[in-house]
C-alpha positions in Angstrom: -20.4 52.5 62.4 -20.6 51.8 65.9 -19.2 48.8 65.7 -16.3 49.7 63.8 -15.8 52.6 67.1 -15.5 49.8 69.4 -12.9 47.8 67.6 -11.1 50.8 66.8 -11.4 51.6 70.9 -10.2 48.1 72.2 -7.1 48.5 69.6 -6.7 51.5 71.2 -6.5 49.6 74.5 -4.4 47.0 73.6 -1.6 49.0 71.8 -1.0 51.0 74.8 -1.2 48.5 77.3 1.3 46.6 75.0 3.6 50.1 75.1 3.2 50.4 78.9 4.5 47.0 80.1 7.6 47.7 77.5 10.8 47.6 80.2 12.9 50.5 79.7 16.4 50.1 78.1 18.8 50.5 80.0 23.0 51.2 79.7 24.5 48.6 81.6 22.4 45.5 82.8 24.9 45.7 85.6 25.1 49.4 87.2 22.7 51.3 85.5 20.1 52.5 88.8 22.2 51.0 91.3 24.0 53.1 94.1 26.9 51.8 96.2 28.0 52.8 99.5 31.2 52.5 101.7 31.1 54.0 105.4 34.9 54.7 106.8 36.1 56.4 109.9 39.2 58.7 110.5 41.2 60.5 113.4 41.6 63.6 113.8 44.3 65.6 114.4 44.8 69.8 115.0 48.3 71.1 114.9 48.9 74.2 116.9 51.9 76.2 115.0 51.8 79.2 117.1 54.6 78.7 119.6 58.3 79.5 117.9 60.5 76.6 119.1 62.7 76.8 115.7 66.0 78.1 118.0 67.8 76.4 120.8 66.6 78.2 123.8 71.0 78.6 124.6 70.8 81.0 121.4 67.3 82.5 121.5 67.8 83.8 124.8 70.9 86.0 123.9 69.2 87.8 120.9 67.1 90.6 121.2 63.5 90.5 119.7 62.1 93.5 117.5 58.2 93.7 117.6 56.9 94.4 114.1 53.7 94.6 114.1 50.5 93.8 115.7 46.7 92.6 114.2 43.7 90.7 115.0 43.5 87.4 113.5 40.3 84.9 114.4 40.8 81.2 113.7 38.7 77.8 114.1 39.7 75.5 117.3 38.3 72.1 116.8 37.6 69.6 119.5 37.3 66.4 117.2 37.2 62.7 118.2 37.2 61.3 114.8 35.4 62.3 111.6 33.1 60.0 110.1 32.4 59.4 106.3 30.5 58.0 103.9 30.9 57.4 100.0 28.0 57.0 97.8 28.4 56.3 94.0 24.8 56.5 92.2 24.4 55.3 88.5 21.4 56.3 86.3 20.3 55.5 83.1 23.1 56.3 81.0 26.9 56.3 81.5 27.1 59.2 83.7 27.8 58.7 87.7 28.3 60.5 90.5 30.1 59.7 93.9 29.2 61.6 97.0 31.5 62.3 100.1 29.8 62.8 103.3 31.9 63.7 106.0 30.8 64.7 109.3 33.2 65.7 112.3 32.5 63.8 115.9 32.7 67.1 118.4 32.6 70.7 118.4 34.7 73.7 116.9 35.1 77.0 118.7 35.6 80.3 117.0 38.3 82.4 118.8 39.7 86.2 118.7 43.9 86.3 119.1 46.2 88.8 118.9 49.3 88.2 116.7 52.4 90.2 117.3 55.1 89.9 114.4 58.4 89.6 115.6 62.0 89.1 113.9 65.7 89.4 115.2 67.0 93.0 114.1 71.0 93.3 112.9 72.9 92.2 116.4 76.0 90.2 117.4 77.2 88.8 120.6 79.6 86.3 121.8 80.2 84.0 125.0 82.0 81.1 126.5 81.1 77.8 127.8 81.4 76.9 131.3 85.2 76.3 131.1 85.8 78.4 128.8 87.8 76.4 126.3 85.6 77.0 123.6 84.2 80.8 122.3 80.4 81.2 120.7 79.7 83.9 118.4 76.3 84.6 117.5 75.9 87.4 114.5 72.3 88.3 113.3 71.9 90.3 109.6 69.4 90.5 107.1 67.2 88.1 108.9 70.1 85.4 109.0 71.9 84.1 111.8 75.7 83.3 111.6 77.2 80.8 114.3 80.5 80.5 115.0 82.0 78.0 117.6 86.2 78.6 118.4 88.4 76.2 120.7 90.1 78.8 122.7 91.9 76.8 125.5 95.5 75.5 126.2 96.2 79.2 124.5 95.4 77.2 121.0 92.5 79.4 118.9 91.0 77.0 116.0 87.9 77.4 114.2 85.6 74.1 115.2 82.4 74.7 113.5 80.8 77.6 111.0 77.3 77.9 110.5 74.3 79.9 109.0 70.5 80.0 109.3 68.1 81.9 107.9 65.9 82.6 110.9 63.0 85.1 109.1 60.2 86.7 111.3 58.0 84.6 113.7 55.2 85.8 115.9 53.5 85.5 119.1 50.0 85.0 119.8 47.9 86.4 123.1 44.2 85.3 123.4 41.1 88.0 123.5 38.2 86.2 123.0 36.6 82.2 122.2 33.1 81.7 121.8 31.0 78.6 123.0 31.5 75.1 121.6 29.6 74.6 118.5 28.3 71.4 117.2 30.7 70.2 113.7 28.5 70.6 110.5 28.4 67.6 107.8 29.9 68.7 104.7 29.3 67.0 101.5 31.3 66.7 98.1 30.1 65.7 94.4 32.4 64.5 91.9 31.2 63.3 88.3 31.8 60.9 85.9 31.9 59.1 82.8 31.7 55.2 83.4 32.6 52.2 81.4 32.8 48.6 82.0 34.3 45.5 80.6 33.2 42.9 82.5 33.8 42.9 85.8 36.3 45.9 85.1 35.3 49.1 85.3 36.3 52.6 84.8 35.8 56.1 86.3 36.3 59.3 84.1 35.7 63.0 85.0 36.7 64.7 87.7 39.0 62.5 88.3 40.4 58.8 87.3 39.1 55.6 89.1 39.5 52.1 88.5 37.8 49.0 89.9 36.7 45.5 89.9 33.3 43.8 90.5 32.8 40.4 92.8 31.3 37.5 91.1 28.0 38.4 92.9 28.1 41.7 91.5 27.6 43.2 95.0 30.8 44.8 95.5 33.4 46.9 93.8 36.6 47.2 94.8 38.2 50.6 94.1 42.0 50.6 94.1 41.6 54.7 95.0 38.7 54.2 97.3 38.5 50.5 99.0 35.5 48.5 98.2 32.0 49.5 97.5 28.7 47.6 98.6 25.6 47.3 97.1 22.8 49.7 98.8 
């Protein structure tokens, strides 16, 4: 009896140390618990839209304004160098992926308080001529839309040169109240998902949206025709 307990023991023993040095299967010899990276840097640009420069100053300075209303509006200012990035696609065990965007502006952002007055150009009309007086201008506002009219008047000959109209709309005007101190940009990060599947060194991204790429001969990077190329972490 006792002997049969110690064979039954070391079987025991064996069997799992046979189950434990199994390798686990995995999807694709390939990907499957790889991650590849790609670093990338990009300017920066901010557009300020708040100046109206939409009318020759000749015409805006002959039409009166009409204020229409007034609020508080509070808006980000960014002070940005560049804005670095980096794209991380991880594999697992199956044929799911995910690729990670990392983006982190290089400077600060400044919150700020303005003032926003509405303005438009009510109903008007007016008319003038140039400097030697040959020709005639008349400028007629309605409904928001601007008519222009230009007349050669001189050598006692009137004939219509040019007719025009614009739709002109309402446009505002912005006065500063407050800013507050420079704040350091935060690093913002985005997930998409995936289904994956590859045919040699051709490979294919499917979920939240549509990818398609090729893998080097060393199998170290992957070229994404919507992304760039892909390195090996």
């Amino acid at each position: 009896m006792k002997r049969g307990l110690v064979l039954l023991t070391t079987l025991i023993f064996i069997l799992s140390c046979s189950t434990s040095n199994t390798p686990t299967p995995v999807y694709d010899d390939i990907l499957s618990n790889t991650k590849w990276v790609q670093e990338y840097i990009m300017p920066h640009s901010e557009v300020d839209s708040a100046t109206f420069e939409s009318l020759p100053e000749e015409i805006r300075k002959r039409l009166k304004e009409e204020l229409l209303s007034t609020k508080n509006v509070i808006d980000t200012v960014w002070n940005v160098d560049h804005i670095k990035g980096k794209y991380t696609l991880s594999f697992g065990i199956d044929d799911q992926c995910s690729l990670e965007d990392e983006v982190k502006p290089i400077g600060t952002y400044q919150v700020r308080t303005r003032t926003r007055m509405e303005y438009h150009y009510p109903d008007q009309s007016h008319s003038y001529n140039d400097d030697i007086g040959n020709y005639l201008y008349e400028l007629i506002v309605e409904e928001d839309t601007l008519y222009l009219k230009t007349e050669y008047v001189g050598d006692s000959i009137n004939q219509l040169v040019h007719e025009d109209k614009a739709y002109i709309g309402h446009f505002y005007k912005y006065t500063l109240k407050d800013i507050s101190e420079p704040y350091t940009c935060p690093t913002e990060t985005e997930t998409m998902h995936f289904q994956f599947i590859r045919n040699g060194h051709n490979i294919v991204l499917n979920g939240d949206e549509i990818m398609t790429g090729v893998i080097n001969d060393g199998y170290n990077e992957i070229n994404f025709k919507e992304l760039g190329t892909m390195y090996l972490e």
